[in-house]
C-alpha positions in Angstrom: 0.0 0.0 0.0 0.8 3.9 -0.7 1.5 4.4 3.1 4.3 1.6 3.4 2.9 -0.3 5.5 3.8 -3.3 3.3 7.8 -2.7 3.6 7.3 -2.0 7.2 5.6 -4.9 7.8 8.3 -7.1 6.2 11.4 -5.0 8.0 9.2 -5.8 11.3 8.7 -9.7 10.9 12.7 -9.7 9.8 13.6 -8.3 13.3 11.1 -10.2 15.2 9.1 -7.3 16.5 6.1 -7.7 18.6 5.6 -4.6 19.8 5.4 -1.1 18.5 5.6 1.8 20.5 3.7 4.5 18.4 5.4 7.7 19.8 4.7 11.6 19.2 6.2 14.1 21.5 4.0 17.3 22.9 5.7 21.0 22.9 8.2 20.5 25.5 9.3 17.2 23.5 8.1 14.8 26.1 7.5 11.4 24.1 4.3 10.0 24.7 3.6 6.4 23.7 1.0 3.2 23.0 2.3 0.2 22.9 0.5 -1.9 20.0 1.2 -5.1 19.3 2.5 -6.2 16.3 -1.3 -8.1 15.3 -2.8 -4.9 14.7 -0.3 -3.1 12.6 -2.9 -2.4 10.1 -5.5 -1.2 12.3 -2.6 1.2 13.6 -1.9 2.2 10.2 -5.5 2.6 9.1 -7.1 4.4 12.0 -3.7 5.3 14.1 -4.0 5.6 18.0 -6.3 7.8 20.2 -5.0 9.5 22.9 -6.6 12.2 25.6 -4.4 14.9 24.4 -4.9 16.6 27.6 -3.6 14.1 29.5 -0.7 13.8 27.3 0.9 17.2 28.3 0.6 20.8 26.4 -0.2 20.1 22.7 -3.2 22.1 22.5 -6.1 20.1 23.8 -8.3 20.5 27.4 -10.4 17.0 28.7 -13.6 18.0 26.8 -11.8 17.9 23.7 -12.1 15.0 20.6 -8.8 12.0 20.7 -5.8 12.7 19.6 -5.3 10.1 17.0 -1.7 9.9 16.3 -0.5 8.1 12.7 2.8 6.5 12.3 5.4 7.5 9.3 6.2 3.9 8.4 9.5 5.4 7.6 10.4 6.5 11.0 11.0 2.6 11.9 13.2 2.6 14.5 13.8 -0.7 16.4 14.6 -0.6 19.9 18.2 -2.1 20.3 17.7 -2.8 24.2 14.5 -4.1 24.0 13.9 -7.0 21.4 11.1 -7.3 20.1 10.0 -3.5 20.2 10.2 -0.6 18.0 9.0 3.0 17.6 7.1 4.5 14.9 6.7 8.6 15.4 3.5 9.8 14.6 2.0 12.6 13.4 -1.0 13.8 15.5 -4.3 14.7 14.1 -8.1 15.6 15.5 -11.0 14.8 13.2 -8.9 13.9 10.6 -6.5 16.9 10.0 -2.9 17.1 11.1 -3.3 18.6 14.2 -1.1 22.4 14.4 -0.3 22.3 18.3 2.4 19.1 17.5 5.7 19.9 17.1 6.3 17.5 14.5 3.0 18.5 12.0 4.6 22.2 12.6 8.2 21.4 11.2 7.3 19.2 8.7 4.4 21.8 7.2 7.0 24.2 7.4 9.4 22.1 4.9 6.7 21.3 2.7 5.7 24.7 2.1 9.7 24.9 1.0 10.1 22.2 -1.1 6.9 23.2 -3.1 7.9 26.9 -3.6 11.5 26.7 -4.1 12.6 22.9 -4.5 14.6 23.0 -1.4 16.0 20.9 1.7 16.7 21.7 4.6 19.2 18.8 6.5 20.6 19.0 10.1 23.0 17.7 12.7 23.4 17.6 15.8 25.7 17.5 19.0 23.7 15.4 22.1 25.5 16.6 25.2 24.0 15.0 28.6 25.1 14.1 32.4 25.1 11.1 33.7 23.9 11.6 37.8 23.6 9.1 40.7 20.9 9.5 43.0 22.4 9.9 47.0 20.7 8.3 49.9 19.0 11.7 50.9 17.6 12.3 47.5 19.7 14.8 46.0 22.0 14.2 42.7 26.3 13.9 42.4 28.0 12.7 39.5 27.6 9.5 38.7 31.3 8.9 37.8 32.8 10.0 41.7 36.5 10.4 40.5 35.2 12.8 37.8 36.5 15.9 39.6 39.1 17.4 37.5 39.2 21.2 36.9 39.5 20.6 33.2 37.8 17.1 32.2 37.2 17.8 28.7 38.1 14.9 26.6 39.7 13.1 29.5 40.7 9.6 28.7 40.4 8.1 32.5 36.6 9.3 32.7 35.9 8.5 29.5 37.1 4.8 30.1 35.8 4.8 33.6 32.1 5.2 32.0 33.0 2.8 28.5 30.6 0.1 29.1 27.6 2.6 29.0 29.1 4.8 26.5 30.0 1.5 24.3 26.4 -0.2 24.4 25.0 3.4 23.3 27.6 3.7 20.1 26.8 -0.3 19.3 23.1 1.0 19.4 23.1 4.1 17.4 25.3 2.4 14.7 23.2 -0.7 14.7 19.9 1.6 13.9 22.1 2.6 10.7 22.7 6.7 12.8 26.3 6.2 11.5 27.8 7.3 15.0 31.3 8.7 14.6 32.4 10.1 17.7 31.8 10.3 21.4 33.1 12.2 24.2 33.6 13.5 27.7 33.0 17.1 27.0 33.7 20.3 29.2 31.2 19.2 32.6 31.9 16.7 35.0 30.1 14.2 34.2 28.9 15.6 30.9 29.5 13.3 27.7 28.2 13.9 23.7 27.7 11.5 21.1 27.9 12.6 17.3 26.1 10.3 14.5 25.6 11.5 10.6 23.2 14.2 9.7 20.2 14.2 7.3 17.0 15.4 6.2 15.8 18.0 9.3 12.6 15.7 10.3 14.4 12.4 10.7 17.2 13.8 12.5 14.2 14.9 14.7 13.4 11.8 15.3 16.6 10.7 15.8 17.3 13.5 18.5 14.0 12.3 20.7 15.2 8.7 20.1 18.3 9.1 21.3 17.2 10.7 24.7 15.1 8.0 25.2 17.8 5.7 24.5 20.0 7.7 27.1 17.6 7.5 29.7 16.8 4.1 29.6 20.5 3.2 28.9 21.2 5.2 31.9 18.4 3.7 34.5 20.1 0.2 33.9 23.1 1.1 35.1 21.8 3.0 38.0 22.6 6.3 37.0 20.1 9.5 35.9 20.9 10.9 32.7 20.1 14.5 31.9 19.4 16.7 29.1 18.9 19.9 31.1 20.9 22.9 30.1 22.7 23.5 33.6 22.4 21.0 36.2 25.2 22.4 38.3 25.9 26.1 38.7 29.5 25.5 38.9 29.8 23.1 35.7 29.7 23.7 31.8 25.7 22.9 30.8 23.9 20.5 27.8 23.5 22.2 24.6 21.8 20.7 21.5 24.5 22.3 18.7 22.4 22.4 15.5 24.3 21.9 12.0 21.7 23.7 9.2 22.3 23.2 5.3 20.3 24.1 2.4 20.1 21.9 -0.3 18.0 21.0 -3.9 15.8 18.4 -4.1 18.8 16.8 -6.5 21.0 17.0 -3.4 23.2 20.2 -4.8 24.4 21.8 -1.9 23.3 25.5 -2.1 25.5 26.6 1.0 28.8 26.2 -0.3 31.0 28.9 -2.3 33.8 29.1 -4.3 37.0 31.4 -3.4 35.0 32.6 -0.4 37.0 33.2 3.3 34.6 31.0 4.8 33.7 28.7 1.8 30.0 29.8 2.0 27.7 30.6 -0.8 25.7 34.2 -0.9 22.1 31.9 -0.3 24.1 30.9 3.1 25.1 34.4 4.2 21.7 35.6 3.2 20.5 32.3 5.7 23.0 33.2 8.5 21.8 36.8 8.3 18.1 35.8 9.1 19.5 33.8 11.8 21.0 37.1 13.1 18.1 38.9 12.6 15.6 36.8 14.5 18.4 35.2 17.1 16.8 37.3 20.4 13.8 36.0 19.3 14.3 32.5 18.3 16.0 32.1 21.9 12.4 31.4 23.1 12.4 28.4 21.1 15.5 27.2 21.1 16.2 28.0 25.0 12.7 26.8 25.8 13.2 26.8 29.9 14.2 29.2 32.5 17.4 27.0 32.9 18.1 27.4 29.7 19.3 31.0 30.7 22.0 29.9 33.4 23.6 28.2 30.3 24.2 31.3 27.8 25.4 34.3 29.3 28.5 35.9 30.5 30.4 34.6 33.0 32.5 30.6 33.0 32.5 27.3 35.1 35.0 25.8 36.5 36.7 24.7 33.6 37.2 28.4 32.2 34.7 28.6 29.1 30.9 28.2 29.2 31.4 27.0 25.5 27.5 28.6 25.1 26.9 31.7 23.3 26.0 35.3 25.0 26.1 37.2 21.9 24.4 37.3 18.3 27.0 37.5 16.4 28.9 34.6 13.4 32.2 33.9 12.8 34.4 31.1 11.2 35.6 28.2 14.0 35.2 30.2 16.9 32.7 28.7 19.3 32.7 32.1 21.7 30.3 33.0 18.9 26.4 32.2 18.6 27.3 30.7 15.0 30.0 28.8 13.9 31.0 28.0 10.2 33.5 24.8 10.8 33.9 24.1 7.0 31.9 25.6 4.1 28.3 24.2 3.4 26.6 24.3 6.5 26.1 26.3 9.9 26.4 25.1 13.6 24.2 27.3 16.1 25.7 26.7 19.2 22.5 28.4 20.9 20.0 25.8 21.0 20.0 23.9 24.3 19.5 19.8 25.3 15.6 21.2 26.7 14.4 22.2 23.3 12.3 20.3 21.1 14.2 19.8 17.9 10.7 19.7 15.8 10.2 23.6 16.9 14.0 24.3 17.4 14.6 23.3 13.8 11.0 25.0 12.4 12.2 28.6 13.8 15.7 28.0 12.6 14.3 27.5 9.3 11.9 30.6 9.3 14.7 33.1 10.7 16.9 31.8 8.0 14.8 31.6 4.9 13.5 35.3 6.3 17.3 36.3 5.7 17.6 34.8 1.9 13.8 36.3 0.7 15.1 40.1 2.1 18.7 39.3 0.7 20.1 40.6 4.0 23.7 40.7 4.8 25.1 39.5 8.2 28.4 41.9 7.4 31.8 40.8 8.5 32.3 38.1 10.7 33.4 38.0 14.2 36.6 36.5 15.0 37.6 38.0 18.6 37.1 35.5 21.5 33.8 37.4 23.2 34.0 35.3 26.2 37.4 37.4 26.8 35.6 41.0 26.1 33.9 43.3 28.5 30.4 43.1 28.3 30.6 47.1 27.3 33.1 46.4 24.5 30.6 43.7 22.6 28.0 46.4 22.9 29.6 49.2 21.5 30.4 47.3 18.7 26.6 46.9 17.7 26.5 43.0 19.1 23.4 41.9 20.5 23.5 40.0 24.1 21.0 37.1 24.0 17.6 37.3 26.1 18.8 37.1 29.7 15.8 35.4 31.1 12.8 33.2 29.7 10.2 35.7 30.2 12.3 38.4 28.2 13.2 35.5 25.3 9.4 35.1 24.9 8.2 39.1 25.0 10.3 39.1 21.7 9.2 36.0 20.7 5.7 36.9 20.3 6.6 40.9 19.0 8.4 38.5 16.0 5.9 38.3 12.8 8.3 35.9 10.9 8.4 33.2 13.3 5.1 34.1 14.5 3.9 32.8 11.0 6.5 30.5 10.7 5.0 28.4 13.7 1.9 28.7 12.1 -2.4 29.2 12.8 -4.7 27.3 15.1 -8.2 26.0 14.4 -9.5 29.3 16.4 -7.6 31.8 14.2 -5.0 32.3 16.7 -1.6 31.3 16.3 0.5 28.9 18.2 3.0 31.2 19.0 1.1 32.5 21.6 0.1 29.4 23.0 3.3 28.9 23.0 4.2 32.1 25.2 0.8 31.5 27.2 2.8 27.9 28.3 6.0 29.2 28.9 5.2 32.8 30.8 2.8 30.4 33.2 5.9 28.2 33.4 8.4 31.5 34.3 6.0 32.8 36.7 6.1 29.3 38.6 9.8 29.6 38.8 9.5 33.4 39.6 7.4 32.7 42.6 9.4 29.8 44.3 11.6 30.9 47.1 14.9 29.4 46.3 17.6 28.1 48.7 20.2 31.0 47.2 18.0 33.8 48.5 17.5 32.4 51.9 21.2 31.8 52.3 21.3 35.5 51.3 19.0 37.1 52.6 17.2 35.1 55.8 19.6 37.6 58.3 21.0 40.2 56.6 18.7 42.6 57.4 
């Protein structure tokens, strides 16, 4: 049949699955799951499965409302290495039988539709996973999973990388078994902090792959006792998660459009036109891409322990300088260093996309790159040279958000006429004010007898 169930079928008898776990993710990127056994594939594929949206998490829906029914992208087949006998398909949700706008997922891939039909383009992405791997301690609170991971400077450090190789090994066998083509991983700047780098591709499947692979960590993770963690800045004291984000443009014929000839940084003028809507929108975007009011204690002046925050404080591009918020390693593509291991890479990648393309349909020009180390530069200095600081707080990143009418229509429009952008900002400025109102340990330490 059109919908591949027919291959999928076949690739899921071949690998003995029973079970398939058909998956979406809501706006934060939780993944939310049935498991259906492998019996009634077809009723799966005809009819998909309902789910009380409400109950799900934020994705748009209240307990009143109709299912969600979710239908799985037969292509999305990803078997779960750990588990035999299992695998996930991602879904895409709908209500009444229309792809439903709340979900991350409908969102990005609507968004690359609408490019591939105007202008017969691609858009592809990679990514850097960087995560900490905790222990839990007898009165509840969280160390390092790895105790003799103390040293000032652990990045790429051969004994803690070792120290962990059983967990770190069985996650590389996984992602290269699944085909991910993983290449590299790492003990990065944190204590405790690792990354794993597999092979890009086309922007939804590395999507997938980038809510696969947390899973993966987590479960990984629990069966060896530890707690893995995503979150931007676990310790005050210790370099934080970022989801690095590798964009490229490319033809429907797989020509690259971002690479140039003769240029410094071998870029094409489509991808300084793309870098400059990235510039444009990047106080904006930050409300996407640093979803959390964590997310702020990771970009921002100011280093761990190790001596770099290796996270961005300032809108600006250069070549390989990762002080910067984006790099250009080698010509053809982009890394921004901004977005952070609590985004959702469905919405993360969308309002990439619809900053960037902004910059190619005004032509604008992101003028000469940076190549000073900002991290070394007075705060004072970057801003008298015309260089934006990032949002310093959640509830700031989303005030521009919303004031931003190219990623408001990016996002897109919701059944009532409103757009999800402001659901969006309703979510997160409820979520900010939570934070804003809970007395934290810091200002009683402060402030309990000083006055």
């Amino acid at each position: 049949m059109g919908d591949g169930r027919d291959d999928l079928a076949a690739r899921a008898d071949e690998d003995g699955i029973e079970f398939f776990l058909a998956m979406f993710v809501d706006m934060h990127g939780k993944p939310c799951a049935k498991a259906v056994p492998r019996s009634s594939l077809n009723m799966l594929m005809d009819g998909g499965a309902g789910f009380a949206g409400f109950a799900a998490g934020d994705i748009g829906q209240g307990p009143a409302d109709p299912d969600l029914t979710v239908l799985p992208d037969a292509a999305s087949y990803t078997r779960v290495p750990w588990k035999p006998g299992v695998a996930v398909l991602h879904c895409d949700p709908q209500v009444d039988g229309e792809p439903w706008p709340y979900a991350p997922r409908v969102i990005l891939k609507r968004l690359l539709e609408q490019m591939r039909e105007e202008r017969g383009w691609v858009l592809k992405t990679g990514i850097e996973a960087e995560y900490s791997l905790l222990r839990r301690t007898p009165d509840g609170g969280l160390e390092i999973a790895d105790a003799l991971d103390r040293a000032a400077k652990p990045c790429y450090e051969v004994k803690g990388l070792t120290r962990m190789w059983d967990f770190l090994s069985t996650l590389s066998r996984h992602m290269n078994e699944l085909g991910w083509g993983n290449y590299a991983n790492d003990h990065e700047d944190g204590n405790g902090q690792f990354e794993s780098n597999f092979n890009y591709s086309d922007a939804v499947t590395t999507a997938d792959r980038a809510i696969f692979f947390r899973y993966m960590v987590h479960m990984l993770a629990h069966d060896a006792g530890m707690t893995a963690t995503f979150m931007p800045k676990p310790f005050s004291n210790v370099t934080g998660n970022g989801l690095h984000t590798h964009l490229s443009l490319w033809t429907t014929d797989d020509e690259p459009l971002f690479e140039g000839d003769g240029d410094t940084l071998g870029l094409s003028k489509v991808a300084y036109q793309f870098i400059a809507g990235l510039l444009d929108h990047g106080r904006a975007s930050a409300g996407v891409i640093c979803p959390t009011v964590n997310s702020y204690k990771r970009i921002g002046v100011g280093a761990p322990d190790s001596g770099a925050t290796w996270a961005p404080a300032y809108v600006a591009y250069g070549g390989n300088n990762r002080s910067l918020m984006l790099r250009v390693p080698e010509g053809g593509r982009v890394e921004h260093r901004g977005v952070d291991g609590s985004a959702n890479p469905y919405l993360s990648s969308a309002v990439l996309l619809a900053a960037g393309l902004d910059g190619v349909d005004r032509a604008l020009d992101p003028g000469d790159q940076t190549t000073d180390n900002l991290f070394s530069l007075d705060p004072a200095e970057v801003a008298a040279r015309g260089i934006q600081h990032l949002p310093r707080s959640l509830d700031r990143a989303v005030d521009e958000l919303v004031e931003d009418s190219v990623l408001r229509r990016g996002l897109g429009v919701l059944p009532d006429g409103s757009d999800f952008i402001d659901y969006f900002a309703g979510v997160k400025r409820a979520e900010f004010d939570a934070y804003h109102s809970t007395v934290s340990q810091w200002e009683i330490d402060r402030y309990l007898t000083q006055f």
